[in-house]
PyMOL Python script that loads the backbone (N, CA, C, O; Angstrom):
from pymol import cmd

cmd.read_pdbstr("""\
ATOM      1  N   UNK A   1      24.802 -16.913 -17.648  1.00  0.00           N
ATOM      2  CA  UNK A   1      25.010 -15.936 -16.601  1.00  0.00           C
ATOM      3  C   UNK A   1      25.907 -16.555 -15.539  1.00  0.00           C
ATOM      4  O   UNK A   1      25.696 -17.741 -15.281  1.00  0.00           O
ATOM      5  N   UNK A   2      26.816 -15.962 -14.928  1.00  0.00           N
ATOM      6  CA  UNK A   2      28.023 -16.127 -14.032  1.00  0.00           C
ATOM      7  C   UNK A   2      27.612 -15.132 -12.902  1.00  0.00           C
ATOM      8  O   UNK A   2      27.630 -13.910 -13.052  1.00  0.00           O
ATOM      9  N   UNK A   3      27.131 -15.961 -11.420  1.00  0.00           N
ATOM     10  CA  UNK A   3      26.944 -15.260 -10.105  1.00  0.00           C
ATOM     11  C   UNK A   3      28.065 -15.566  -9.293  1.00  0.00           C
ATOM     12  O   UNK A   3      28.032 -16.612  -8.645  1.00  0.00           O
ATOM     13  N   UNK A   4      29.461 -14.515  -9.195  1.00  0.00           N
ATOM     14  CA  UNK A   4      30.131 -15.125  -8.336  1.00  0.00           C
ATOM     15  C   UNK A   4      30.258 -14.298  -7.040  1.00  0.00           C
ATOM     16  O   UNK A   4      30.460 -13.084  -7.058  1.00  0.00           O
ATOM     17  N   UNK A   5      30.092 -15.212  -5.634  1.00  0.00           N
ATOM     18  CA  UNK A   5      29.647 -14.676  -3.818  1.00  0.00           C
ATOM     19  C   UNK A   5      31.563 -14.533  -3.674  1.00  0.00           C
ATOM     20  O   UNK A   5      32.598 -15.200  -3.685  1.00  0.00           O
ATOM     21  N   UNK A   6      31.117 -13.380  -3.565  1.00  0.00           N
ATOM     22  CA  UNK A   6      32.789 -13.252  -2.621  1.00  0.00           C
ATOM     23  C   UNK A   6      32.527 -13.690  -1.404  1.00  0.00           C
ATOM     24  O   UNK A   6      31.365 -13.799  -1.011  1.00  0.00           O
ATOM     25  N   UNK A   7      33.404 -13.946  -0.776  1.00  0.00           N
ATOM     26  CA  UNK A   7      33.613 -14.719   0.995  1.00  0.00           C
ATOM     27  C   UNK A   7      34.348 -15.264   1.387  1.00  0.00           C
ATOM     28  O   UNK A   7      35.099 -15.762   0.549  1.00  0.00           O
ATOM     29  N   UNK A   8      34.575 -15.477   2.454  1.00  0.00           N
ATOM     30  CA  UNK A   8      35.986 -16.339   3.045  1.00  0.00           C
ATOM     31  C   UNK A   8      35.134 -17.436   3.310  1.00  0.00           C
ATOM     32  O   UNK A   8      35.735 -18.489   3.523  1.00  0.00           O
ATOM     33  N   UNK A   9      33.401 -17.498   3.374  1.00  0.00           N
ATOM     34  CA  UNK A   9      32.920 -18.643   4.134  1.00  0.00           C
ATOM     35  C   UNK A   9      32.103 -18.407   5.310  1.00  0.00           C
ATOM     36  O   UNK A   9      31.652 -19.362   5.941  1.00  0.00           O
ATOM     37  N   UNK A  10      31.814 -16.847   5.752  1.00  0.00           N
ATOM     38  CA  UNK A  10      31.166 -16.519   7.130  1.00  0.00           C
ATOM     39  C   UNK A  10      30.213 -17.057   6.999  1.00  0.00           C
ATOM     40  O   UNK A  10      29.720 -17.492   5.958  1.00  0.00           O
ATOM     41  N   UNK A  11      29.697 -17.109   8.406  1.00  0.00           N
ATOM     42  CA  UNK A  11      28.104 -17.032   7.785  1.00  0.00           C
ATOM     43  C   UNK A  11      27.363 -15.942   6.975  1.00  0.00           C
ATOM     44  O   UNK A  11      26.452 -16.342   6.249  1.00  0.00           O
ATOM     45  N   UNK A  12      27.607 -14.748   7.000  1.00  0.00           N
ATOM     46  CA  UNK A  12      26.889 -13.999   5.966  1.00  0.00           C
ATOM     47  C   UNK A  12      27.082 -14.155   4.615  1.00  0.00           C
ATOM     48  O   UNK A  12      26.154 -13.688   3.955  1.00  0.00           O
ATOM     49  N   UNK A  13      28.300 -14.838   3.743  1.00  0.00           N
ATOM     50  CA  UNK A  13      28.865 -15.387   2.643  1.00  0.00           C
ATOM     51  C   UNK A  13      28.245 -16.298   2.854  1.00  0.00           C
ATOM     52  O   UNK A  13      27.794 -16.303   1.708  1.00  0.00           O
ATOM     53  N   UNK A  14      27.666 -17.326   3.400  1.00  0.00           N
ATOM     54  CA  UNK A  14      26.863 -18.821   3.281  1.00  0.00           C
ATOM     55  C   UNK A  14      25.653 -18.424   3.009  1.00  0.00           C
ATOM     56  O   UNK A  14      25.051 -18.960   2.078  1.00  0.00           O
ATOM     57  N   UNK A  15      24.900 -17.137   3.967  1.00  0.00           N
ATOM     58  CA  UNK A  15      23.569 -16.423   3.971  1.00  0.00           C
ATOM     59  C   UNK A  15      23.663 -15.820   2.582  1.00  0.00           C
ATOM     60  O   UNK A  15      22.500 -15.423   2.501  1.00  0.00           O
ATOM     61  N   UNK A  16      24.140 -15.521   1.599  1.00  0.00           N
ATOM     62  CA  UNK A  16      24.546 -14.483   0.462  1.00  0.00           C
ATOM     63  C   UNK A  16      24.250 -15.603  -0.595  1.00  0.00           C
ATOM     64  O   UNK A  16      23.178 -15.463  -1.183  1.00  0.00           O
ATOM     65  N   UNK A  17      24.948 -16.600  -0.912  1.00  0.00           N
ATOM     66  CA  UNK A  17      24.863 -17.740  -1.288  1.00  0.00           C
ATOM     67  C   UNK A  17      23.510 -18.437  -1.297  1.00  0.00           C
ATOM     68  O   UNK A  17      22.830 -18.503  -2.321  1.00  0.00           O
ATOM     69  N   UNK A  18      23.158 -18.926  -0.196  1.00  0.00           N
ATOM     70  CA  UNK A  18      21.584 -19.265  -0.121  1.00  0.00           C
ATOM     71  C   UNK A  18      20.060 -18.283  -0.789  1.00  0.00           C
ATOM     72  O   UNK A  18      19.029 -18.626  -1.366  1.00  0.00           O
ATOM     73  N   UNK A  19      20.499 -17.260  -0.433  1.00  0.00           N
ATOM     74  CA  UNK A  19      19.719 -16.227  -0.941  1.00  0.00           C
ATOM     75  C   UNK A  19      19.946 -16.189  -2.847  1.00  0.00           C
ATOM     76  O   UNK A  19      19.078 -16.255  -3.717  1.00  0.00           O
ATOM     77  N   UNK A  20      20.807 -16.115  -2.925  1.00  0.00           N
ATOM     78  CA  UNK A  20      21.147 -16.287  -4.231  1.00  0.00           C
ATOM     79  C   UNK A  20      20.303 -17.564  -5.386  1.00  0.00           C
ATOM     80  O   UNK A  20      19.560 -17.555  -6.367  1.00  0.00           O
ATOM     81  N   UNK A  21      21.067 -18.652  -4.409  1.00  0.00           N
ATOM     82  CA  UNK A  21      20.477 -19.881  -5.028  1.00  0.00           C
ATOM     83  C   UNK A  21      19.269 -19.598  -4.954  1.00  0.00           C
ATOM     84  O   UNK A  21      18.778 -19.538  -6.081  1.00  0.00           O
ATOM     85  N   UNK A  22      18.418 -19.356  -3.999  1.00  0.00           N
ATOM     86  CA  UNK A  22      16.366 -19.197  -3.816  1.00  0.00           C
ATOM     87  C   UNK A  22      16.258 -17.781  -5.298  1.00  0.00           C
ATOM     88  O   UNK A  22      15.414 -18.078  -6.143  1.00  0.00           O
ATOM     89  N   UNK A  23      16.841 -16.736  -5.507  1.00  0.00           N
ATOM     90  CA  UNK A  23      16.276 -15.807  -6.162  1.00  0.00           C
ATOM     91  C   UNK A  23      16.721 -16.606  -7.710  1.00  0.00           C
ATOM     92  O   UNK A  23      16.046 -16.213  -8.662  1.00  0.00           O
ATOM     93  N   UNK A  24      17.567 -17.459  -7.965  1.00  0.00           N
ATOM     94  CA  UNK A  24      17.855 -17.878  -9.280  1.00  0.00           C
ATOM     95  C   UNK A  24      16.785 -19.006  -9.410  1.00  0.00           C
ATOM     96  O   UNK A  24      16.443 -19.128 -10.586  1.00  0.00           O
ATOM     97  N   UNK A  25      16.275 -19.700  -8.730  1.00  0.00           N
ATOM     98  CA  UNK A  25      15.553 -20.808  -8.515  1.00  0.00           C
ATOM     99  C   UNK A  25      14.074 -20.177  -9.162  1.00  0.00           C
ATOM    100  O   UNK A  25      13.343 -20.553 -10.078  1.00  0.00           O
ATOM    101  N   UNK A  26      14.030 -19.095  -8.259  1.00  0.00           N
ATOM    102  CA  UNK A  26      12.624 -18.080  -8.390  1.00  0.00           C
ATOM    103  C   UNK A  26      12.626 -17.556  -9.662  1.00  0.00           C
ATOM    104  O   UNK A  26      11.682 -16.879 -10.072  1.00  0.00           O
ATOM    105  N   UNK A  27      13.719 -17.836 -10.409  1.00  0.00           N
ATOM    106  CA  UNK A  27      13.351 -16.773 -11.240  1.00  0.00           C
ATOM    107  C   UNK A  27      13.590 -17.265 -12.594  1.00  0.00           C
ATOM    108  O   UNK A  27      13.273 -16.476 -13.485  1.00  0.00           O
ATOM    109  N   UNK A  28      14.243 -18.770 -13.074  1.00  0.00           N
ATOM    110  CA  UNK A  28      13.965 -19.959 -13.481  1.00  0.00           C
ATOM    111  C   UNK A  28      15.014 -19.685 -14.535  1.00  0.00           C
ATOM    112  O   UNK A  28      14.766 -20.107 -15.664  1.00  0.00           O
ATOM    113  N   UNK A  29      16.503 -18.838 -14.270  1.00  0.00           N
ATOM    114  CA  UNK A  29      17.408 -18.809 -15.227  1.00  0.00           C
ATOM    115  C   UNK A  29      18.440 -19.634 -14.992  1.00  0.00           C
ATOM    116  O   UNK A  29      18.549 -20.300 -13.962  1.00  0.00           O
ATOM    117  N   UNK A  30      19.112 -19.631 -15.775  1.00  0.00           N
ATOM    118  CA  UNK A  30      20.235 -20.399 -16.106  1.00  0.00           C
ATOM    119  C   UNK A  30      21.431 -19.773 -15.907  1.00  0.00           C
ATOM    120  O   UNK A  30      21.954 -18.976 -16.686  1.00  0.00           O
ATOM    121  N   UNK A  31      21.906 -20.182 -14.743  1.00  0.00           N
ATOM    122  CA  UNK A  31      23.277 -18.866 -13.939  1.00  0.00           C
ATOM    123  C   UNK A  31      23.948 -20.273 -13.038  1.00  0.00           C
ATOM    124  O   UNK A  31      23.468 -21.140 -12.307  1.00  0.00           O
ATOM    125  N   UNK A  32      25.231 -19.955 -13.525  1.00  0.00           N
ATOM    126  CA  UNK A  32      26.348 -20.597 -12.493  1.00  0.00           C
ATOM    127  C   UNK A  32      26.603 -19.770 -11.508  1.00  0.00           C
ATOM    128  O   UNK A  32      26.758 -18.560 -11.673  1.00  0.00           O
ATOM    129  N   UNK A  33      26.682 -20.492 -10.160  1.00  0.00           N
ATOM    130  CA  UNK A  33      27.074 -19.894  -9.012  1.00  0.00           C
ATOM    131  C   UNK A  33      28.358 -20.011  -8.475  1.00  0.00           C
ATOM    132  O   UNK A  33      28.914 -21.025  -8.055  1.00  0.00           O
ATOM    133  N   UNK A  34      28.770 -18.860  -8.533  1.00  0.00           N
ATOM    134  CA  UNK A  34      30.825 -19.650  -7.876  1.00  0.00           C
ATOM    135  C   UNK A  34      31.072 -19.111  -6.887  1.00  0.00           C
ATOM    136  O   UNK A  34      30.882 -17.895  -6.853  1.00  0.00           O
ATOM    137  N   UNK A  35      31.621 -19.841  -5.626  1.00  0.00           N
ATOM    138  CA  UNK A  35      31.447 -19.324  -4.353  1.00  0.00           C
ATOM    139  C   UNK A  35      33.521 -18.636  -4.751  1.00  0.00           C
ATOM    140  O   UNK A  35      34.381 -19.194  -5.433  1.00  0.00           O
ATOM    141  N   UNK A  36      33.572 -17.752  -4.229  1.00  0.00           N
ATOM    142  CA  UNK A  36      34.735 -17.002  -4.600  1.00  0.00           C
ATOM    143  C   UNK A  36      35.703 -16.586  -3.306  1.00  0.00           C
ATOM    144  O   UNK A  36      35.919 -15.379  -3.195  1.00  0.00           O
ATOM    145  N   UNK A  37      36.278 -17.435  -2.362  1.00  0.00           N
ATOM    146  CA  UNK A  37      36.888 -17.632  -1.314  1.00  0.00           C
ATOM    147  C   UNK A  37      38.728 -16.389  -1.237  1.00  0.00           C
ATOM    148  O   UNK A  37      39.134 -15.470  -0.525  1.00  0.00           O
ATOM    149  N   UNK A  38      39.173 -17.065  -2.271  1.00  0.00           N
ATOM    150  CA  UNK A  38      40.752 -16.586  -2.421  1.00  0.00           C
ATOM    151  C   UNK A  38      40.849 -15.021  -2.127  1.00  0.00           C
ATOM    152  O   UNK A  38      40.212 -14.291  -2.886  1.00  0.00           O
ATOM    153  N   UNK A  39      41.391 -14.591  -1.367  1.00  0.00           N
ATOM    154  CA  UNK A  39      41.442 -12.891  -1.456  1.00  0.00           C
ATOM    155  C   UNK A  39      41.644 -12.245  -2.504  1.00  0.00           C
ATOM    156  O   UNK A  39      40.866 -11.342  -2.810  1.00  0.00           O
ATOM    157  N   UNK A  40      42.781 -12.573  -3.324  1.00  0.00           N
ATOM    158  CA  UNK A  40      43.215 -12.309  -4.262  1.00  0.00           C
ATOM    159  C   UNK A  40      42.313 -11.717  -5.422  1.00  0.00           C
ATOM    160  O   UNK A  40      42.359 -10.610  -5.957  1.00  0.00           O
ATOM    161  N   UNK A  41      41.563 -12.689  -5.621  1.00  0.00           N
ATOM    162  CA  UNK A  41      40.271 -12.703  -6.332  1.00  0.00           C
ATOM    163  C   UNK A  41      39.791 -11.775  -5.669  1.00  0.00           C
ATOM    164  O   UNK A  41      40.107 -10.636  -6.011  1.00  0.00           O
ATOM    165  N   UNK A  42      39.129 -11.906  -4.830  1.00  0.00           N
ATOM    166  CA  UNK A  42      38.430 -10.830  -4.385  1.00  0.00           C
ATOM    167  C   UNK A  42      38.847  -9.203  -4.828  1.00  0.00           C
ATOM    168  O   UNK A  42      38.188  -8.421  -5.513  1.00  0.00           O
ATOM    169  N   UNK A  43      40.155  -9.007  -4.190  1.00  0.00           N
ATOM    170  CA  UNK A  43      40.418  -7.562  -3.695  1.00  0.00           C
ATOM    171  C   UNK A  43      40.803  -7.421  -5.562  1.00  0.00           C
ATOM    172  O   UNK A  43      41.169  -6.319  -5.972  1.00  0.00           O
ATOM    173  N   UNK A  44      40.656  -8.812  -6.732  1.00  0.00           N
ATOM    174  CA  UNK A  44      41.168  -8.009  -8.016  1.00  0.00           C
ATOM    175  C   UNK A  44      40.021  -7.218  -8.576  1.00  0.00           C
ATOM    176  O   UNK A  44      40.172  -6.472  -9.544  1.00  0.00           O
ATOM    177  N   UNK A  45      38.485  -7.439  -7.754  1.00  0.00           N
ATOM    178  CA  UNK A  45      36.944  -6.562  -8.144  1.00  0.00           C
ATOM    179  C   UNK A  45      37.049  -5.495  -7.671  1.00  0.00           C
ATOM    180  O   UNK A  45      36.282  -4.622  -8.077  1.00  0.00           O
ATOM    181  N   UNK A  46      38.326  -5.080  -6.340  1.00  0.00           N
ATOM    182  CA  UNK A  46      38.364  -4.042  -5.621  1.00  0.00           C
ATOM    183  C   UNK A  46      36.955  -3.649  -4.757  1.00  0.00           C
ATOM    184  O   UNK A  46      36.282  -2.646  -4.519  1.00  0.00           O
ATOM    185  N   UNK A  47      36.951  -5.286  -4.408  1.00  0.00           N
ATOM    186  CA  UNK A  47      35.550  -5.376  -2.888  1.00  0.00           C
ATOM    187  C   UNK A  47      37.337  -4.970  -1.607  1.00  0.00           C
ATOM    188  O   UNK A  47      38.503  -5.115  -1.974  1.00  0.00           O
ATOM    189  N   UNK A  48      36.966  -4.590  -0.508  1.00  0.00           N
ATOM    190  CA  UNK A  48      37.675  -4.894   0.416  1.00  0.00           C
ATOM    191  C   UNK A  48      36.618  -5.638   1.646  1.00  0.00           C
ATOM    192  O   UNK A  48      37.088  -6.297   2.573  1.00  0.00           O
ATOM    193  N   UNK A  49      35.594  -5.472   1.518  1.00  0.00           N
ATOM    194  CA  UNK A  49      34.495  -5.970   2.572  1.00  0.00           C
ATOM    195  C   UNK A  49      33.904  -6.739   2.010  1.00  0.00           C
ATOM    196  O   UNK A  49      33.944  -6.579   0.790  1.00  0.00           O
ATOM    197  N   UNK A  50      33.138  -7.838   2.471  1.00  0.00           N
ATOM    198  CA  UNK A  50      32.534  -9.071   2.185  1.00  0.00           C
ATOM    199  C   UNK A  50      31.566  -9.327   3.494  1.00  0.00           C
ATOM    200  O   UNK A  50      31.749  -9.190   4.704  1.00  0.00           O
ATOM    201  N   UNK A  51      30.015  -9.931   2.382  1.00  0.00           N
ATOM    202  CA  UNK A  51      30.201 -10.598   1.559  1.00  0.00           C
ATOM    203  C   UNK A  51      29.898  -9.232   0.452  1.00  0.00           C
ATOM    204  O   UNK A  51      29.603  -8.082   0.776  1.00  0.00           O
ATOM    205  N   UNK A  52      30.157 -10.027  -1.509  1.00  0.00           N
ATOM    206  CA  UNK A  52      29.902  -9.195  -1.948  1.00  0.00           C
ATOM    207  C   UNK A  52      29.503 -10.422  -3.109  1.00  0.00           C
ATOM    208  O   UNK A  52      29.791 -11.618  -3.052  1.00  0.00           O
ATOM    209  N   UNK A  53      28.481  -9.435  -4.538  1.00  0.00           N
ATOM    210  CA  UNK A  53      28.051 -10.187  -5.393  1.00  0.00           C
ATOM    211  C   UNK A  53      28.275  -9.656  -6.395  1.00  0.00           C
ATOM    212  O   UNK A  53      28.117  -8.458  -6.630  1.00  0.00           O
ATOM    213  N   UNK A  54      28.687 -10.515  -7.146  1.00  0.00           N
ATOM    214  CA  UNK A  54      29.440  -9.957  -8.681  1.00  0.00           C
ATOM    215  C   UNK A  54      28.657 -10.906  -9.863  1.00  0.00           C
ATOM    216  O   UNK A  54      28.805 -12.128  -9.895  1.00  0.00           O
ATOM    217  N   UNK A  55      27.829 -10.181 -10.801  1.00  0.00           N
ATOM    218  CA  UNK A  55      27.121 -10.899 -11.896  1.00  0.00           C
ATOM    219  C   UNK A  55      27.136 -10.677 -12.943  1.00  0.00           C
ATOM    220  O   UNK A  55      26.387  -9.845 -13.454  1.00  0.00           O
ATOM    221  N   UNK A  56      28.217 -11.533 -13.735  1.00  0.00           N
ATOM    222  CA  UNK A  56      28.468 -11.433 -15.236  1.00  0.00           C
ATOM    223  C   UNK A  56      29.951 -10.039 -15.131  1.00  0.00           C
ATOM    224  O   UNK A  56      30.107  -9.209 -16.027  1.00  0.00           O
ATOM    225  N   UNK A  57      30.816 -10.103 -13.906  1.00  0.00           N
ATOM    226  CA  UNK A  57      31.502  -9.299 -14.039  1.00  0.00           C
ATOM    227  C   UNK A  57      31.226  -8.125 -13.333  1.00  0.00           C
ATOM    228  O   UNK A  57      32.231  -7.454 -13.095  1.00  0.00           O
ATOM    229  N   UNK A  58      29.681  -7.470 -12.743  1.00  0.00           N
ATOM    230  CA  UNK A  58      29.828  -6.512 -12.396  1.00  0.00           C
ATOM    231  C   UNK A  58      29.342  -6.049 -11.236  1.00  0.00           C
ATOM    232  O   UNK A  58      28.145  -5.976 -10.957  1.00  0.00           O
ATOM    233  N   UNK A  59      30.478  -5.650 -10.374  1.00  0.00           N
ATOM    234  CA  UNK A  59      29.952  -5.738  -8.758  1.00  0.00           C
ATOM    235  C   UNK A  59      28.674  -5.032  -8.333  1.00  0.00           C
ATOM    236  O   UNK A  59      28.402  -3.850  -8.544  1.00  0.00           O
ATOM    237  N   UNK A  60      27.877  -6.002  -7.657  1.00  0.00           N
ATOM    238  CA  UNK A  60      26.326  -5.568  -7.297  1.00  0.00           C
ATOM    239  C   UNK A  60      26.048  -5.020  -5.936  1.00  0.00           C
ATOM    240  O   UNK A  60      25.142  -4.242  -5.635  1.00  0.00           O
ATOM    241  N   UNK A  61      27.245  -5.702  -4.911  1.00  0.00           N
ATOM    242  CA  UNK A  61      26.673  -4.947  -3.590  1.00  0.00           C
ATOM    243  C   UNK A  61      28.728  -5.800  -2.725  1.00  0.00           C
ATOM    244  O   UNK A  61      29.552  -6.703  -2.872  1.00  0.00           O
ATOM    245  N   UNK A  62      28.419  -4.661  -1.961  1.00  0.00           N
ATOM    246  CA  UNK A  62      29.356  -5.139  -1.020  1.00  0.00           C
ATOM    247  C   UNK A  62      29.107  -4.967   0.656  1.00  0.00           C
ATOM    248  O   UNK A  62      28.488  -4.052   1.200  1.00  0.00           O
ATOM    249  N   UNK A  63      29.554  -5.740   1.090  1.00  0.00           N
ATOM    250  CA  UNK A  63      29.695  -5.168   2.601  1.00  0.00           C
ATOM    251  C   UNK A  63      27.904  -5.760   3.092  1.00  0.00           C
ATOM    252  O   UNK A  63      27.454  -5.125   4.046  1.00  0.00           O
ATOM    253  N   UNK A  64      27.100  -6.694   2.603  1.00  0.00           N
ATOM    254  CA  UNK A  64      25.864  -7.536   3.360  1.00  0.00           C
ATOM    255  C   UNK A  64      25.462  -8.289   2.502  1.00  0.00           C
ATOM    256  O   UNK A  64      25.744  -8.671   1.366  1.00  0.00           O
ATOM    257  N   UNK A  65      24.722  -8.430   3.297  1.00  0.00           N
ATOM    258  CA  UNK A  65      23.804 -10.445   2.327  1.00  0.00           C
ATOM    259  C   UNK A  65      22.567  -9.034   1.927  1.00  0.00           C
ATOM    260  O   UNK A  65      22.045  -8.080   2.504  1.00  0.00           O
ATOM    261  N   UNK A  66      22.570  -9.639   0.678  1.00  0.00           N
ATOM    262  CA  UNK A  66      21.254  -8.635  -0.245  1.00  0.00           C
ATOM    263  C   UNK A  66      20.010  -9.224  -0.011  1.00  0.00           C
ATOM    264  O   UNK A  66      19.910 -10.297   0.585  1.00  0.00           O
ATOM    265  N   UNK A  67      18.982  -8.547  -0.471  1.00  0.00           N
ATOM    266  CA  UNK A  67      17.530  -9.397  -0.144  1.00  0.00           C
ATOM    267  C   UNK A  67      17.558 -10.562  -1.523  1.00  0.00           C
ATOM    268  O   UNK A  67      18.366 -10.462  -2.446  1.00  0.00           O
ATOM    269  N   UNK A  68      16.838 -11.307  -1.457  1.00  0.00           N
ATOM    270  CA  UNK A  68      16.208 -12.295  -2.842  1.00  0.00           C
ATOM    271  C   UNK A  68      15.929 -11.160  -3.612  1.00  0.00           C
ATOM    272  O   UNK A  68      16.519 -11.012  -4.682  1.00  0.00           O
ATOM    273  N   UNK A  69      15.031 -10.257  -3.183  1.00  0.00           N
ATOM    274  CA  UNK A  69      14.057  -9.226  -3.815  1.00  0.00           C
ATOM    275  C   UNK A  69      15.312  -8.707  -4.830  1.00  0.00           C
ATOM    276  O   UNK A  69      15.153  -8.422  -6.016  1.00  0.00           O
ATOM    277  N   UNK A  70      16.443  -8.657  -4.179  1.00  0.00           N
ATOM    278  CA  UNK A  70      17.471  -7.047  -4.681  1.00  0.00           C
ATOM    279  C   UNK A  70      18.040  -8.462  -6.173  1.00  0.00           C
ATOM    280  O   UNK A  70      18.101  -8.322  -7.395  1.00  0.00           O
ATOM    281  N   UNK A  71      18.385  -9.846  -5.160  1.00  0.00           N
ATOM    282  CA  UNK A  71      19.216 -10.178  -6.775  1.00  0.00           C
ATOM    283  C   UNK A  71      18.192 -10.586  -7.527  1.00  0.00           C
ATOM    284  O   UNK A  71      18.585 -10.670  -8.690  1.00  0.00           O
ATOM    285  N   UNK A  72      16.718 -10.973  -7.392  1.00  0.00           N
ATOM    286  CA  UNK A  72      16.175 -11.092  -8.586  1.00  0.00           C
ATOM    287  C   UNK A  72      15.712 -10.192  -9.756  1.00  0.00           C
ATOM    288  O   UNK A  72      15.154 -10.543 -10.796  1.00  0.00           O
ATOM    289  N   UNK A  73      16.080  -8.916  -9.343  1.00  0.00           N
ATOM    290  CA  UNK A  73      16.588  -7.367  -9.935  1.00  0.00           C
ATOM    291  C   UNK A  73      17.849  -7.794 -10.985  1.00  0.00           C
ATOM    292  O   UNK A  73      17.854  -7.637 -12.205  1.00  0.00           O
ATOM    293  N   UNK A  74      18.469  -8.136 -10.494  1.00  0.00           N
ATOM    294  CA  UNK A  74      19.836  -8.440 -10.737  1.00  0.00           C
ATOM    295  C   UNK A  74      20.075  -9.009 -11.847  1.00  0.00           C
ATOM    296  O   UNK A  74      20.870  -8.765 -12.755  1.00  0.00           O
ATOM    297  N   UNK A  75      19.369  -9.727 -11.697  1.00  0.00           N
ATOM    298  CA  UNK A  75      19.210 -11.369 -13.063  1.00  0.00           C
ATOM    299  C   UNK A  75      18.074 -11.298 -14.098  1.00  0.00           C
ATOM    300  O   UNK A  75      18.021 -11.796 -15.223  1.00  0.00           O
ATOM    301  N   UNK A  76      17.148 -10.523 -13.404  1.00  0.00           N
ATOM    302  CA  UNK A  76      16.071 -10.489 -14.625  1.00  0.00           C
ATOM    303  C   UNK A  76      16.718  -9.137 -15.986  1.00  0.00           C
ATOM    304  O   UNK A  76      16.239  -8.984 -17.110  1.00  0.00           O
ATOM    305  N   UNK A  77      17.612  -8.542 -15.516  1.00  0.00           N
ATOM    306  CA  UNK A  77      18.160  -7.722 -16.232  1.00  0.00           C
ATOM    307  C   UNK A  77      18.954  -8.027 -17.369  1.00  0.00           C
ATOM    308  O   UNK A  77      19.465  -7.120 -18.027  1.00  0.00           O
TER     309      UNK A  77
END
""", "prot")
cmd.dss("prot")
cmd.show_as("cartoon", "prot")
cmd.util.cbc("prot")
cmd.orient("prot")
């Protein structure tokens, strides 16, 4: 599994990230995390707002830091 945090780095992209790492931790899978900075990248998911979370390819939320609750939804899927 591939979790990649869109962000330039805010703090809510650092908060997005952390949350992430705790719900993959919690939930005892095996997922790379790629922090995803470059715009380019970004705007090629067609996020324009950040932060946003993209897993295995498919955009999960844009525009806030999600709960643990929402990505361990995410991953157990």
């Amino acid at each position: 599994m591939k979790i990649e945090i869109l962000g330039s780095g805010c703090a809510k992209c650092n908060k997005t990230k952390k949350f992430v790492e705790e719900a993959v931790a919690q939930a005892g899978v095996d997922a790379e995390i790629v922090k995803v900075e470059n715009m380019d990248d970004i705007i090629a998911y067609g996020v324009l707002i950040t932060p946003a979370v993209v897993v295995d390819g498919e955009v999960k939320i844009v525009g806030r830091v999600p709960k643990v609750d929402e990505v361990l939804e995410w991953i157990k899927n």
